[in-house]
N, C-alpha and C positions, 0 to 999 in steps of 0.2 A: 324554713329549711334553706341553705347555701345552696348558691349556685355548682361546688361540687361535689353536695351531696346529691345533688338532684341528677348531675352527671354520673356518676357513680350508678345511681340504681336506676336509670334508663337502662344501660345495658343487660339488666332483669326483664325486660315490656317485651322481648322477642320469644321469652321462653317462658313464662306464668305457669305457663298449666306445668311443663319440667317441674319446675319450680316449687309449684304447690306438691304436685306428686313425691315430689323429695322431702316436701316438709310432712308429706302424709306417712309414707312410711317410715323418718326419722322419729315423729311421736311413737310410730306403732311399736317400732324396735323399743323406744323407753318404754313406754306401757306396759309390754310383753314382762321386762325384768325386773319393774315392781311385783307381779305376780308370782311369778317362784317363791319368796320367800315366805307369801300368806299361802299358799299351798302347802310349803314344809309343817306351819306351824297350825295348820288346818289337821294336818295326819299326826303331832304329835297330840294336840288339843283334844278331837276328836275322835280318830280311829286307832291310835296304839292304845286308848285306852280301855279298851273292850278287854283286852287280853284273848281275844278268840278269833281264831286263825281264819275260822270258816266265813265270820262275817267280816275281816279286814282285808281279808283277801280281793275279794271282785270290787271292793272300792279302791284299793289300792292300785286295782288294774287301770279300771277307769279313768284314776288320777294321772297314771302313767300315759295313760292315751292322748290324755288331755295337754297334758305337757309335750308329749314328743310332735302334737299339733302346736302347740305353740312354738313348739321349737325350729318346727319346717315356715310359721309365719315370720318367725325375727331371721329365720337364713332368707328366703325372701327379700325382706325391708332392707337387709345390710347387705345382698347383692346389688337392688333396688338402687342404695345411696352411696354405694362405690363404684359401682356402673356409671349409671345414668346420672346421677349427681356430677361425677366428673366428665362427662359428655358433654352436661351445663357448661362449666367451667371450663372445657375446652373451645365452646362455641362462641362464650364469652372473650379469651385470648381471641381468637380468632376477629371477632369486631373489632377489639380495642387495637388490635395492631393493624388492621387498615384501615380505619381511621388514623390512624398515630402516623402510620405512612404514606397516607392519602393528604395530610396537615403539611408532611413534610414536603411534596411538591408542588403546596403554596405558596413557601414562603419564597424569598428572592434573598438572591446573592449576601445582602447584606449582612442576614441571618446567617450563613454557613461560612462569612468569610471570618466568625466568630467562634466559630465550633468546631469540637475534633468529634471525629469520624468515629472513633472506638466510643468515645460518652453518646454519642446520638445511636447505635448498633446496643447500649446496654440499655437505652428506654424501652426498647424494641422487643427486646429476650427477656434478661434476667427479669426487669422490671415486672413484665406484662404475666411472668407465671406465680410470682407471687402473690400479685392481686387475685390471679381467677383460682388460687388456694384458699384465698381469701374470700370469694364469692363465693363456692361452694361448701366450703367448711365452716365458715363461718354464721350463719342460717340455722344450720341444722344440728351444728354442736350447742349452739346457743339454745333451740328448743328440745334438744335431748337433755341440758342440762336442767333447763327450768321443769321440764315435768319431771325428771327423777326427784329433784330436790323436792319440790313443793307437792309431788306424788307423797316422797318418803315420808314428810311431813306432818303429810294429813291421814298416814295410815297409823305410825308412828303413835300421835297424840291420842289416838284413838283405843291405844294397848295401855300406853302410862305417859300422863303427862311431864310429871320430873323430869324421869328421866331423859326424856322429849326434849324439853328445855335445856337438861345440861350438854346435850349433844350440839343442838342448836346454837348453841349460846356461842360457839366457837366461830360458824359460820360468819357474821359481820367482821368479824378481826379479821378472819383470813381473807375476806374479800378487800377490804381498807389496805390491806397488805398488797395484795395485787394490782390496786389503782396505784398505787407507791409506787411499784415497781414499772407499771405501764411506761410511765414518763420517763424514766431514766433507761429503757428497755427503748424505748425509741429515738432518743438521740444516740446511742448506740449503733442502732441499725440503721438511721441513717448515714452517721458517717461510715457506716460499712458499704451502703449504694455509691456515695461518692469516691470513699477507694477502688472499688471495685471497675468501676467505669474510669480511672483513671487508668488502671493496669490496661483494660479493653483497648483506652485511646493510643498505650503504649505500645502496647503489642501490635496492632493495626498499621501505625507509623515506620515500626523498624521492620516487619514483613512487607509492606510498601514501598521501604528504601532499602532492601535488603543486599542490592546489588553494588551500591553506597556503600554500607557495611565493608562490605567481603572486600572492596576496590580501596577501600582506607584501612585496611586488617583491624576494625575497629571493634569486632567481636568483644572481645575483653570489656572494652567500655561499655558498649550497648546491654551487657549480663550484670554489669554492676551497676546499671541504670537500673534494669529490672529488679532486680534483687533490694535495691534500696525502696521501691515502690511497692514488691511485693512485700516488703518488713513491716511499711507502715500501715501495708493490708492486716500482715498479722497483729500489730500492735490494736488493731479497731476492733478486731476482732478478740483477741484478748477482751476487751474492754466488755464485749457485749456478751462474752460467755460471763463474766466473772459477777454478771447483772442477771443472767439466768440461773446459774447455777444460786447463786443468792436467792432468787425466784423456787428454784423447784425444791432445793434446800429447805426455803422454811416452809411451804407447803407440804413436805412429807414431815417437819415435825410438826403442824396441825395435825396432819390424820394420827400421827402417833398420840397426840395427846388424847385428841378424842379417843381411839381406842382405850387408852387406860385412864379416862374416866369415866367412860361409862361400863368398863370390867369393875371397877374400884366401885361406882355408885349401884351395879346391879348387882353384885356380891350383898352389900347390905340390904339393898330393898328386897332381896330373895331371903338375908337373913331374916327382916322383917316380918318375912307375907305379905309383903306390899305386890310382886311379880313372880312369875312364877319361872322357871328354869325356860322351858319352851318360850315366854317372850323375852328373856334373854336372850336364847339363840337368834331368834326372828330379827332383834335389836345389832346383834352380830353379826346378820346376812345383810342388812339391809347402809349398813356402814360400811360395807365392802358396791354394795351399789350407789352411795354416794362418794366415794373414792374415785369412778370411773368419771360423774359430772365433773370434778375434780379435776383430772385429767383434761378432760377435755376445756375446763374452764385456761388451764395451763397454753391446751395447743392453740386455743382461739388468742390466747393472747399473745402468744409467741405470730401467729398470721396475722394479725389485727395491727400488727407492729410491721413488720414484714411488708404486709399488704397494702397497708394504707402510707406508708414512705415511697415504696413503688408508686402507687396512685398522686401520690403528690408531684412526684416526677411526672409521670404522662400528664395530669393534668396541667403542670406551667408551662408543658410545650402546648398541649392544644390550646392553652388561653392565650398564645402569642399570636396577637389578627397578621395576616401580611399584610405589609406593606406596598405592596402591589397587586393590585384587583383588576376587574372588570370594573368599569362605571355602569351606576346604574342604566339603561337604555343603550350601552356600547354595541354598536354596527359589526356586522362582519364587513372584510376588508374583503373585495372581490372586484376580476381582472383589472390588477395593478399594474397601472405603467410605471412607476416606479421612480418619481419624482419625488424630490426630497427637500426638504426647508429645513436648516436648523435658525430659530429667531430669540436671540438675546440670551442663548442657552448658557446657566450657570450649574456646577456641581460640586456637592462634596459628601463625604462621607457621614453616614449619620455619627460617628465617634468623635467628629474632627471639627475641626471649629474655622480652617481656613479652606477658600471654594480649592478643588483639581484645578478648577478652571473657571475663568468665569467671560459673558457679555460676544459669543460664538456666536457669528452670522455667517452664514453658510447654504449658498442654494445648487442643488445636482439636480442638473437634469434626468430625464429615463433615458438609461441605455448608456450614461458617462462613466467611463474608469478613474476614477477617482484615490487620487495615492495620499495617505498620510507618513510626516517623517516628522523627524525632533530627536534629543533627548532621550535617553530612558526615565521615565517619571513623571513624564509633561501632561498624561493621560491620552494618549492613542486609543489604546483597547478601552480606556472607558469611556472615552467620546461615543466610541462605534457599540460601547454594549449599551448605551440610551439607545437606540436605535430599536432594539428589540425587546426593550424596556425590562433588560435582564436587571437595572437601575434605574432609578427615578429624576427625570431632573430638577435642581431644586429650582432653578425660576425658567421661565421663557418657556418655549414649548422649538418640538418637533413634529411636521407635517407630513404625510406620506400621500402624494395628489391632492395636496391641498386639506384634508382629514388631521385633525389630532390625532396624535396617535395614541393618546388618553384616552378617545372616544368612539375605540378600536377594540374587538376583543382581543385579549391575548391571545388566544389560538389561532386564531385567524390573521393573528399581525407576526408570530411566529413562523407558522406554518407558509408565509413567504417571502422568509430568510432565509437564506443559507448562510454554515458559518463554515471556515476551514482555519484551523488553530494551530498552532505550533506546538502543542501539547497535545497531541491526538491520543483520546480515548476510545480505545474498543474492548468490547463488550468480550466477557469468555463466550467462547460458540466457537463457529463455523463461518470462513469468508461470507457467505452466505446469507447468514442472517445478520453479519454488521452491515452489510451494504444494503438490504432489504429493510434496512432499520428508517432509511431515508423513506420509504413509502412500505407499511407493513403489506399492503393490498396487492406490491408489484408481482409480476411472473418471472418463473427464472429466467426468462428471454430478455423481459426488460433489467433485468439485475446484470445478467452479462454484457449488455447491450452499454448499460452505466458505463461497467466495469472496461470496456474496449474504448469507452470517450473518456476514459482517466486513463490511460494507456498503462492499465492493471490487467488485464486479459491475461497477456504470455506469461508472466510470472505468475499469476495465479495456475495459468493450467501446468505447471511445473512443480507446482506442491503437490504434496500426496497424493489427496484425494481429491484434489482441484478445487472446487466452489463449496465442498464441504468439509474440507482439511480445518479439523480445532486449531485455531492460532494460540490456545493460551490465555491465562489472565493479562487485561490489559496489550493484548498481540505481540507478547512476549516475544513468539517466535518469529515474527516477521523484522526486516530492516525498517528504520526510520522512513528511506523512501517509500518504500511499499507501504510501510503503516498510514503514510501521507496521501498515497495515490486510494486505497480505499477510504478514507477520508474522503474524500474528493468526489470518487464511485459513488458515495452513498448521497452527496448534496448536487450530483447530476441525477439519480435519483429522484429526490426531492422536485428537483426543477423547479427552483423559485426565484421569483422574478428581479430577487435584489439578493447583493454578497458581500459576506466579508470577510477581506482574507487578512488574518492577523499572523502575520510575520511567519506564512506556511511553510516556507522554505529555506528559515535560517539559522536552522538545525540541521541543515544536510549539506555533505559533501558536493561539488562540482556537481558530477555525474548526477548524481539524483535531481538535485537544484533544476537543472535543464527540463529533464524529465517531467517532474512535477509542474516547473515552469508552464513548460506545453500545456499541460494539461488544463492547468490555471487559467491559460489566456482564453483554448477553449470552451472552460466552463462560464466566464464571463462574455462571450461575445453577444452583444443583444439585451445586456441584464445591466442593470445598475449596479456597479463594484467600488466597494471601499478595500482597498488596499493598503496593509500599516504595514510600512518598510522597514526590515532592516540593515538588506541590502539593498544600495540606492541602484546598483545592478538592473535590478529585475523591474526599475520602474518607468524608464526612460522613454516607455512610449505612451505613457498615463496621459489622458487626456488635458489632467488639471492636477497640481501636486501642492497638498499645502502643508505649509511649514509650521507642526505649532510647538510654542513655548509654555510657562508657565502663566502668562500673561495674553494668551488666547494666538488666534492664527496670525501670524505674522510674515509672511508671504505666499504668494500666490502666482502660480502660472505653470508654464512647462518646463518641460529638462531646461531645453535650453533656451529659455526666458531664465530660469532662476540663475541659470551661470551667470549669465551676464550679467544681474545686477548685483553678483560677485558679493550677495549677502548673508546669512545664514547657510542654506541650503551648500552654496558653493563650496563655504568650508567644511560641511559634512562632507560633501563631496571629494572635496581634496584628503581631507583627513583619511575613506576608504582608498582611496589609491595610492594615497604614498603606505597604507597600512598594509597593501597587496605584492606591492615591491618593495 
């Protein structure tokens, strides 16, 4: 057995007794509707032929009793397996998507800086409910079908064999017909998963940047984006009806033919005396009950298609290992002073074949503000995101008191960073719970308390509803500054012993700058700070400022050490002042 079929039917080991109980009463429903039609042909056989009313009567009753009990068993079983069968199959989705989204905050950057957002939201949904259609349906239509048929069968050969046979005899074609159909039934639906997740990543993207949109009046465009991606939905779609309808098409001309040959074979054999009318009829009922495995054999394959292209999806993201782990025996990292070594550190992207950077030596003290400048492209942010091993470096290592930080758990190597981003994201909610996001355990004391050392306090108690006013997806409703000072709020919060601040403040106007400025210096005093500039403004009383290029750090010192040797640095420097006047 594969490794993902064996995945696959794990997600069965929680619910077995479900499981069987669905498979108990999906026999009992088939069983039940082989019976009817040997009862019919029980009362013509046996009891209409008395001709006497007196004694057909209370057997007739009886039979009727007996049926309308059977009849209360299969409502029963088919409550039973529309219930609680899909209870399975909800319980099942329910795993498979935290798992699927428990995978997803293993992997590291490198993985997401390759993905869009709508295809990874459609492994999630769409994928995950046509598998557990496919868990729960697929079981129980398969052993409803196999006892109808092989019931019918054997009740069947047991009235006339021929006849039996010629009925039968159709069954192999129509099933050969179906594995036909399988394969070209699934490459259909899958490229209907991959359109489908392409629309998702589309839609995601222009509701993301919608205010882009509207500020480039590029509506027009953005709908005939859409539209060209929803056409090539339709065209896949096209594709995968025109492979069913082919499917269900010649399946109902099988059951037509069976019907009219065994009308056409049991006309003569009744001509004969081979059968008698009453096993005609019985032959009549019981081809109407394999009609329904029929059916079913239809929707199991229609899900099986369906289900198993979903599953192939989920399953190549959970076969993706990350990239960055825990090492086996990794330490928690605890009261960090906050010293730091970078030794011979090189990096590049796993895509890429030339290093960001390579051959970085670099030692920070605990408690040093430490400023980075260059270039856009030199790798700033990704020097500072090895740090908290949001990426991996490809040679040399990085020390945190002396410790690998390889040989560090992640949580515990995270959990004392702080990061404050030029891109700040906040969560839909309440002021409240994104600054509580920095410690979920804190009290509202200590969240206000945050929020007054980002000098966010006043402007928060001037919203609404103050510390619980909804800001919106993404803090829609709040200013840049503001969005930046709870930012800020929530990694005073945290209170961790090292930080970094990636160009927090060069997306805001003057006024704010200041603002958040303060707040900045505050939140670093006493902590280990890396600082990536991009204005050289806000750096001029950095303890140590390094310069780096493509070609690694390439000066070193203070403000006014770096003027003076009138090198790199100095012409960034000039270049922001004469770009200010």
């Amino acid at each position: 057995m594969s490794r993902k079929s064996k995945k696959f039917l794990s997600y069965y080991r929680p619910y077995l007794g479900l499981f069987f109980a669905d498979m108990f009463f999906a026999l009992l429903a088939a069983a039940i509707s082989l019976v009817y039609p040997m009862i019919v042909r029980y009362i013509t056989n046996n009891v209409l032929v008395s001709g006497e009313i007196a004694v057909e009567t209370p057997i007739i009753i009886r039979l009727l009793f007996m049926m309308l009990g059977l009849a209360l068993l299969e409502y029963i079983s088919t409550y039973f397996i529309s219930y609680k069968g899909h209870i399975m199959g909800a319980k099942m989705e329910y795993d498979m998507r935290n798992d699927i989204f428990g995978h997803f905050q293993k992997l590291s950057f490198n993985y997401f800086d390759n993905q869009k957002t709508g295809q990874l939201m459609s492994r999630i949904t769409n994928d995950l409910f046509d598998i557990t259609e496919l868990c729960h349906h697929g079981p129980e239509d398969i052993v409803i079908s196999i006892i109808k048929v092989v019931g019918a069968f054997v009740i069947l050969i047991q009235i006339n064999l021929p006849l039996t046979l010629l009925v039968f005899a159709f069954l192999p074609v129509m099933f050969a017909f179906a594995y036909y159909m399988r394969g070209k039934m699934s490459r259909a639906f899958r490229k209907n998963r991959e359109r489908i997740a392409e629309i998702n990543a589309q839609v995601e993207d222009n509701l993301s940047g919608i205010r882009v949109v509207k500020s480039f009046a590029n509506e027009p465009v953005e709908i005939k984006k859409f539209q060209q991606g929803n056409a090539r939905f339709v065209e896949s779609k096209r594709n995968s009806y025109w492979n069913m309808a082919a499917f269900h098409s010649g399946l109902t001309l099988f059951t037509a033919l069976i019907n009219i040959s065994m009308i056409a074979g049991g006309s003569l054999f009744i001509a004969n005396k081979i059968i008698t009318v009453s096993d005609l009829l019985t032959f009549l009922l019981y081809i109407n009950t394999l009609i329904d495995p029929v059916k079913k054999l239809i929707s199991f394959t229609e899900q099986f298609q369906n289900g198993m292209t979903g599953f192939d999806r989920f399953y190549a993201i959970m076969e993706i290992q990350p990239d960055i782990i825990d090492k086996k025996g990794a330490i928690e990292l605890k009261q960090v002073r906050g010293q730091i070594e970078f030794k011979k550190v090189a990096f590049k992207y796993n895509d890429t074949v030339t290093d960001v950077f390579h051959d970085i030596n670099l030692k920070v003290d605990a408690g040093d503000y430490m400023a980075l400048v260059g270039s856009s492209g030199v790798g700033k942010t990704t020097l500072c995101s090895l740090i908290p091993r949001f990426y991996e470096v490809s040679e040399g290592s990085i020390t945190i008191d002396g410790l690998d930080i390889r040989n560090i758990t992640l949580r515990s190597l995270r959990m004392n960073i702080g990061i404050v981003q030029q891109d700040v994201y906040l969560f839909a909610g309440t002021v409240m719970d994104n600054i509580q996001y920095g410690c979920l355990e804190a009290t509202e004391e200590e969240v206000i308390e945050a929020a007054k050392n980002a000098n966010a306090h006043d402007f928060i108690m001037e919203l609404p509803d103050g510390y619980h006013t909804y800001i919106g997806q993404r803090g829609i409703k709040l200013s840049g500054g503001q969005k930046q000072r709870l930012s800020i709020a929530r990694v005073f919060l945290k209170n961790p012993p090292i930080l970094i601040f990636d160009e927090a403040t060069s997306a805001l106007d003057n006024e704010s700058e200041k603002v958040v400025q303060d707040s900045l210096e505050k939140l670093a005093k006493n902590r280990t700070t890396f600082v990536i500039a991009h204005r050289l403004s806000t750096i001029k009383n950095a303890k140590k400022i390094l310069v780096l290029t493509e070609e690694g750090i390439k000066e070193t010192g203070t403000h006014e050490e770096l003027l003076s040797k009138n090198g790199i640095y100095a012409g960034l420097y000039r270049m922001t002042f004469e770009r200010k006047n």
